[in-house]
C-alpha positions as CSV (number, residue, x, y, z in Angstrom):
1,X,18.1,22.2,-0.7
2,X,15.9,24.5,0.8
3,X,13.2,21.4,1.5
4,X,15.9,19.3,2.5
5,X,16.8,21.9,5.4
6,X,12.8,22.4,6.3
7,X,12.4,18.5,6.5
8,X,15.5,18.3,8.7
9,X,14.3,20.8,10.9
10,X,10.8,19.4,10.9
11,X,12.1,15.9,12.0
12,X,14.4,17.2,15.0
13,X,11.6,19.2,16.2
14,X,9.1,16.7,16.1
15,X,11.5,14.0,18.0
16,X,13.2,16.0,20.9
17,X,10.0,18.9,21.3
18,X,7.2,16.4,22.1
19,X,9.5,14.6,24.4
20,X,10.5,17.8,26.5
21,X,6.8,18.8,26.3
22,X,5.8,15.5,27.8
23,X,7.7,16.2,30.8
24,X,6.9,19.7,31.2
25,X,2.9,19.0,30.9
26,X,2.9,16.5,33.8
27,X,5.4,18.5,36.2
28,X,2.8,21.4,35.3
29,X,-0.2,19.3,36.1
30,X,1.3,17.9,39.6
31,X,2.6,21.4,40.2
32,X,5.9,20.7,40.2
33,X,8.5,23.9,39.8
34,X,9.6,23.8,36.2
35,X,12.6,26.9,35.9
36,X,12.8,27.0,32.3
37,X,10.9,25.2,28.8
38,X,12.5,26.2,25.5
39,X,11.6,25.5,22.1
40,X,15.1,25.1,20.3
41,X,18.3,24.7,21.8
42,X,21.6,26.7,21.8
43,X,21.8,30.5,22.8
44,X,18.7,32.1,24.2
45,X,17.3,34.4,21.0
46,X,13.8,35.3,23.0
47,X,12.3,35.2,26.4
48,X,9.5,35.8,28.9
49,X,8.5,34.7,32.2
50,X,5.0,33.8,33.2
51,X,4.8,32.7,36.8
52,X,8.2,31.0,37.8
53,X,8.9,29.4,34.2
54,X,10.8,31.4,31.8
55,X,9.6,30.2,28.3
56,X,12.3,30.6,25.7
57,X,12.7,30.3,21.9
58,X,16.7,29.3,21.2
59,X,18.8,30.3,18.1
60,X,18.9,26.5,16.8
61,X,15.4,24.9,15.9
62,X,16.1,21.2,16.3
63,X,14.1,20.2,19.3
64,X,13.7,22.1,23.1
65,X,14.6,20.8,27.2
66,X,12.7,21.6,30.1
67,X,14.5,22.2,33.8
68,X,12.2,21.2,36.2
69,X,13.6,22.1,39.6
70,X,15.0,19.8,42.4
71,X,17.0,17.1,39.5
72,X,20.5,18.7,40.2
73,X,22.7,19.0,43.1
74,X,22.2,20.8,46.2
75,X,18.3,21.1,44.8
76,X,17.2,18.2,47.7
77,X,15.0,20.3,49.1
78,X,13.9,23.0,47.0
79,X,10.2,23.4,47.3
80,X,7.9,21.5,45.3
81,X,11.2,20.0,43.6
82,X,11.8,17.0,41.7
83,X,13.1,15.3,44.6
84,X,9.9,16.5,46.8
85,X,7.6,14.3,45.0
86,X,6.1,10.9,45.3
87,X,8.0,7.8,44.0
88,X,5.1,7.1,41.4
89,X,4.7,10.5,40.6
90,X,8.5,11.1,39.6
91,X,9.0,7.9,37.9
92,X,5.5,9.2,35.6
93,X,7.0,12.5,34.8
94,X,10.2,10.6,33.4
95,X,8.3,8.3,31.6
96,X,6.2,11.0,30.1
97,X,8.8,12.0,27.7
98,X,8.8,8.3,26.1
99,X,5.1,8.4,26.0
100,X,4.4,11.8,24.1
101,X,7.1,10.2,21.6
102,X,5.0,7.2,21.0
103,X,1.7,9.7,20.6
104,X,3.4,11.1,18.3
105,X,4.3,8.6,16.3
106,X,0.6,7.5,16.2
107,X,-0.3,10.5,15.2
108,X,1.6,10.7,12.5
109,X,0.8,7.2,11.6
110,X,-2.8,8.2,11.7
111,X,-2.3,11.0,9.5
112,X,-0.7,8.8,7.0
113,X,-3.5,6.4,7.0
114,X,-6.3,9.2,6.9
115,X,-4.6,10.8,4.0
116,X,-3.7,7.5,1.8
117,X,-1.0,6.0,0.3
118,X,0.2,3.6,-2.1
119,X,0.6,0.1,-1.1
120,X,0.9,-3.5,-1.9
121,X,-1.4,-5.9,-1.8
122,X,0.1,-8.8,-0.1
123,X,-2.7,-10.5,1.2
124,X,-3.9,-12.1,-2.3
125,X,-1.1,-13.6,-4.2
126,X,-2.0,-11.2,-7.6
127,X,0.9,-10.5,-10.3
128,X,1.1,-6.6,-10.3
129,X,4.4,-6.3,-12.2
130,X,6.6,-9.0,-14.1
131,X,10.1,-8.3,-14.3
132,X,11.1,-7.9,-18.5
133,X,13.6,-10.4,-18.9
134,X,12.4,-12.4,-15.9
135,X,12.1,-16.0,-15.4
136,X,8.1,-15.1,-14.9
137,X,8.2,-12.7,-18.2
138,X,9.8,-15.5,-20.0
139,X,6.8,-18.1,-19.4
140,X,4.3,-15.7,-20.0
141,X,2.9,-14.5,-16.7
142,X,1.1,-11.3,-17.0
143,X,-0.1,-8.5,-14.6
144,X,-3.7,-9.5,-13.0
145,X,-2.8,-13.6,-12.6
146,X,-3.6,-15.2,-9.8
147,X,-0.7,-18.1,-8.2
148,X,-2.8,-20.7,-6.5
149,X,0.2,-23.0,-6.4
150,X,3.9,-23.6,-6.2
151,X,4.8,-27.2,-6.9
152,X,1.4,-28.5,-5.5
153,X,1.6,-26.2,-2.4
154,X,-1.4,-23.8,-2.0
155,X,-0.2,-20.4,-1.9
156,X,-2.9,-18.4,0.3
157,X,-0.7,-14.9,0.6
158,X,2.3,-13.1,-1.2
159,X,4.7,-14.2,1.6
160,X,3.7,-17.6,1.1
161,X,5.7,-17.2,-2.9
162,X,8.5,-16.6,-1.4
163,X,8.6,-18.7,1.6
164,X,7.8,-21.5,-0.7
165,X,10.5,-20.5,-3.4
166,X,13.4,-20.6,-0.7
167,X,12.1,-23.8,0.7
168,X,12.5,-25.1,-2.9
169,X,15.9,-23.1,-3.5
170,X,17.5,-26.5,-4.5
171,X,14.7,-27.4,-7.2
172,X,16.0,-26.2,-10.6
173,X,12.5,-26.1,-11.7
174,X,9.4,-25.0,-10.0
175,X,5.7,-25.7,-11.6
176,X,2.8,-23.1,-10.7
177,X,-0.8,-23.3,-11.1
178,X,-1.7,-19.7,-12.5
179,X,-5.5,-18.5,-12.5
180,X,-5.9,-15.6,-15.3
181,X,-9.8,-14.7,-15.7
182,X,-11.3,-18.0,-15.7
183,X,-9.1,-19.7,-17.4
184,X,-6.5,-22.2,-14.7
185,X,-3.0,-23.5,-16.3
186,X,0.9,-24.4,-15.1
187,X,3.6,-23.3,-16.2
188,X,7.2,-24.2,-15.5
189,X,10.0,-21.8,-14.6
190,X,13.2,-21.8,-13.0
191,X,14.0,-18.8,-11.0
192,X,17.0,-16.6,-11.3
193,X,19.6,-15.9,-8.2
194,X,19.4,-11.9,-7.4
195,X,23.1,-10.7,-5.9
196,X,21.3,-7.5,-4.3
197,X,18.6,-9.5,-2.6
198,X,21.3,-12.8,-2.0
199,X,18.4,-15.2,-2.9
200,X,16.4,-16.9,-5.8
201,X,13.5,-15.0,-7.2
202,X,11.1,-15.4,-10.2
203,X,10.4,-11.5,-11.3
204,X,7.2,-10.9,-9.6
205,X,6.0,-8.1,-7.6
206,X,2.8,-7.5,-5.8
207,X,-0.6,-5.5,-6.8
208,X,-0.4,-1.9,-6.0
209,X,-3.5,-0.5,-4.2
210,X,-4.3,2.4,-2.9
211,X,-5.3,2.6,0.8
212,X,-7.3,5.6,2.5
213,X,-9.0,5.1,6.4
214,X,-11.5,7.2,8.1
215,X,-10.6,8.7,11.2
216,X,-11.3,5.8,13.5
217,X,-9.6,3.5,11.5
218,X,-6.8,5.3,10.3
219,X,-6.2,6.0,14.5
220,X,-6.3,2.3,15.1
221,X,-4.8,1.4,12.1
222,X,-1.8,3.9,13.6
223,X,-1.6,2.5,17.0
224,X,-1.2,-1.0,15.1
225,X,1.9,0.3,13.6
226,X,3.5,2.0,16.2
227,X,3.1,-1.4,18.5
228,X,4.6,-3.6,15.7
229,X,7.8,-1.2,14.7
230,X,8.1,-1.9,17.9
231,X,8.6,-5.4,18.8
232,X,10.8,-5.5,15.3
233,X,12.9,-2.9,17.3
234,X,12.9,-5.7,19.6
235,X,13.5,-8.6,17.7
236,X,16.2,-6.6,16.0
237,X,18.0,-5.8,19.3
238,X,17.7,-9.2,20.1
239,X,19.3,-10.2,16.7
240,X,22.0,-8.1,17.7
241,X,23.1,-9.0,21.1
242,X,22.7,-12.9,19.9
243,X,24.9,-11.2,16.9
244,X,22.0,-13.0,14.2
245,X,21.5,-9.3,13.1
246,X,24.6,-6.9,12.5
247,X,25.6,-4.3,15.1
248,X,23.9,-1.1,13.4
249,X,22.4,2.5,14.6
250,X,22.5,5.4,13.0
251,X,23.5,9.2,14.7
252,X,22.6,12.3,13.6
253,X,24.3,12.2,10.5
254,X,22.5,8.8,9.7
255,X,19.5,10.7,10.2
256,X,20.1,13.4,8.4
257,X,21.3,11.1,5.2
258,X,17.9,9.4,6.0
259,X,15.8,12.3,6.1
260,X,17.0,13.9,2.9
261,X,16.7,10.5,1.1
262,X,12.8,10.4,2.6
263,X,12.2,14.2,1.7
264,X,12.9,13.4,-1.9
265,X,10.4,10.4,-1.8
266,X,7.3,12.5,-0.3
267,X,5.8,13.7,2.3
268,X,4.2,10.5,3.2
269,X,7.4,9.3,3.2
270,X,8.7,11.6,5.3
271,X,6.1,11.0,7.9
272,X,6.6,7.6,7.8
273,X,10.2,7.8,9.0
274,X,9.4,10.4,11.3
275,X,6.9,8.0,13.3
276,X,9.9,4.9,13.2
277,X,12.3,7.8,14.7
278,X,9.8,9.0,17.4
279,X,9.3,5.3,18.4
280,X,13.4,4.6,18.6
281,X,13.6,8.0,20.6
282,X,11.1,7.0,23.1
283,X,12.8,3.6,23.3
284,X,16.7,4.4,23.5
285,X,15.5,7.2,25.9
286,X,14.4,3.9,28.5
287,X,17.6,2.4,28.5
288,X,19.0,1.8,32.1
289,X,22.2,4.7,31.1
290,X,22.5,7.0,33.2
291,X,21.7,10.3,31.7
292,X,18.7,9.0,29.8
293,X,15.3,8.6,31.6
294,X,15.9,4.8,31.4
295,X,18.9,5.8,33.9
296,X,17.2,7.9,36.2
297,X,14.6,5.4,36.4
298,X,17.1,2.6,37.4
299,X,18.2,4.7,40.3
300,X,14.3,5.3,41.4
301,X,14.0,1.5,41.1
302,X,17.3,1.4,43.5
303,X,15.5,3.8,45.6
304,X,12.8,1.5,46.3
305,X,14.7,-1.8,46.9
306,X,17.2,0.5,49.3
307,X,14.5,2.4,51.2
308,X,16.5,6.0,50.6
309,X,17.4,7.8,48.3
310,X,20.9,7.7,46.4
311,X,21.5,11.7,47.0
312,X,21.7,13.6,43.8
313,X,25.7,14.4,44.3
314,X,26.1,10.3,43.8
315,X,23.9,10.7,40.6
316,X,25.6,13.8,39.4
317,X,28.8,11.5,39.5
318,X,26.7,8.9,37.5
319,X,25.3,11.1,35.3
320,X,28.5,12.2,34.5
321,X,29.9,8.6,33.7
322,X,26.7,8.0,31.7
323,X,27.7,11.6,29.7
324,X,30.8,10.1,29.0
325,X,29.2,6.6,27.8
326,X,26.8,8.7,25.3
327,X,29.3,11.0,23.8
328,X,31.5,8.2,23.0
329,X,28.1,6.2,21.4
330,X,27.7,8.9,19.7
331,X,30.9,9.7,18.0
332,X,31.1,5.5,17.1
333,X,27.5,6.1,15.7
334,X,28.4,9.0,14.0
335,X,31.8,7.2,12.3
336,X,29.5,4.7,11.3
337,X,27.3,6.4,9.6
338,X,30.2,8.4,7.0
339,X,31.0,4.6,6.5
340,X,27.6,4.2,5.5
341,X,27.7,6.9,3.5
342,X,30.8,7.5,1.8
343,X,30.3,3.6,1.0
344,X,26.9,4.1,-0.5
């Protein structure tokens, strides 16, 4: 329970603090008024002021916010304000929160890399495991052979097994060439339909390796991963709107469910879904609604087709629609998710 709770904790913190931080560090840099930074939300608990920015530590540790002056009504023309500022220069400060998200996911992807983990092997097509009972356990395939083919097609990776068993799917029999030592054979199977995975598969899983990266590696190895989570993200937002992919996102209850499940697994784990979060935060967070960065954005991008500002009453009243749009996101999310749940 009590590293369930931690790992929550941890997870919140690492998504929302970096992001407030992000935004805070560049208003610093550029001198921009900041009125308040807290680490945790909810009541105050502790505070002090240094300069003009009261720092504060808030009763619930799930994250922080940062009030940087001249972003609310009436604030047009507070000195060295939000609104005071460049064009370039306020649409970096909002992206800034997006960005520290995404360091932080390579960060932690780094980490994970430096440290190791176990893996599988999918570049070679090696047997690690065979199923007991399987259609590869019953003709004799062990641990440590090789598949060089699948009815006469080479087979160069793992993904190419299984691309080649579903383009076979209406075969009853399929004939591989196995290499074990030195020794080459084939052997005939015919592969079993798994309800769980809704396709045809023989009982095979990959090699498990373990893989450890020094420093330099590990940090592109990270960056790697963080760019291809995201264009998946993409391709699975995509999948959605074209309605290929089923309409899915998880709240704060999803996460929570995910988090504990991940705790349970390891800290690698943990890390791991920490980074996907950290990239999904920095990428909802540029959506065009208002509210969200992405929104504020949209109406700097207005700015500079109009020639004038909007006037930050208008986007209060926007603001407020795009309140509106996320609380009601958020509970649909959030029903979702006890579906989820109570059906798993």
């Amino acid at each position: 329970m009590i590293v369930t709770v931690v790992s929550i904790i941890l997870v919140f913190f690492l998504l929302i603090f970096p992001h407030e931080l992000g935004h805070f560090l560049l208003a610093k840099i550029w001198n921009i008024r900041v009125d308040k930074f807290s680490l945790g939300m909810g009541p105050k608990l502790f505070s002090f002021k240094r300069g003009e920015t009261e720092y504060l530590i808030s009763w619930l540790p799930i994250g922080g916010y940062v009030k940087i002056a001249g972003m609310q009504p009436g604030e047009e023309n507070v000195e060295r304000g939000f609104q005071k500022q460049s064009l370039g220069r306020r649409i970096l400060v909002l992206l800034a929160g997006s960005f520290a998200n995404y360091l932080v996911a390579i960060i932690l992807f780094t980490l994970i890399f430096m440290v190791g983990f176990w893996t599988f092997q999918v570049d070679i097509p090696i047997i690690g495991e065979v199923k007991d009972g399987s259609p590869a356990a019953l003709a004799n395939l062990t641990p440590g052979d090789k598949i060089l083919k699948i009815n006469g097609k080479k087979i160069g990776k793992w993904e190419d097994i299984a691309m080649t068993i579903e383009e076979n799917k209406e075969e009853e029999t399929l004939t591989l060439e196995i290499q074990r030592e030195k020794e080459i054979f084939t052997v005939t199977l015919t592969p079993a339909f798994d309800p769980d995975l809704n396709k045809k598969v023989i009982g095979i899983t990959p090699l498990k390796v373990f893989k450890r990266c020094n420093p330099l590696v590990a940090l592109i190895e990270g960056a790697k991963e963080s760019f291809m989570i995201t264009g998946l993200i993409f391709i699975s937002i995509g999948g959605m709107i074209t309605g290929k992919v089923p309409l899915e996102f998880a709240g704060p209850v999803g996460i929570v469910q995910f988090v504990r499940e991940s705790a349970h697994l390891g800290v690698i784990s943990l890390l791991s879904l920490a980074a996907f979060l950290s990239i999904n935060l920095a990428l909802f967070n540029l959506f065009p609604i208002p509210v969200l960065d992405g929104g504020r954005l949209f109406l700097l991008l207005l700015e500079k087709i109009r020639g004038k500002a909007l006037g930050l009453e208008k986007e209060a009243i926007i603001n407020y629609i795009g309140f509106i749009i996320i609380i009601f996101l958020f509970f649909l999310v959030t029903y979702q998710d006890i579906l989820r749940i109570m059906g798993g």
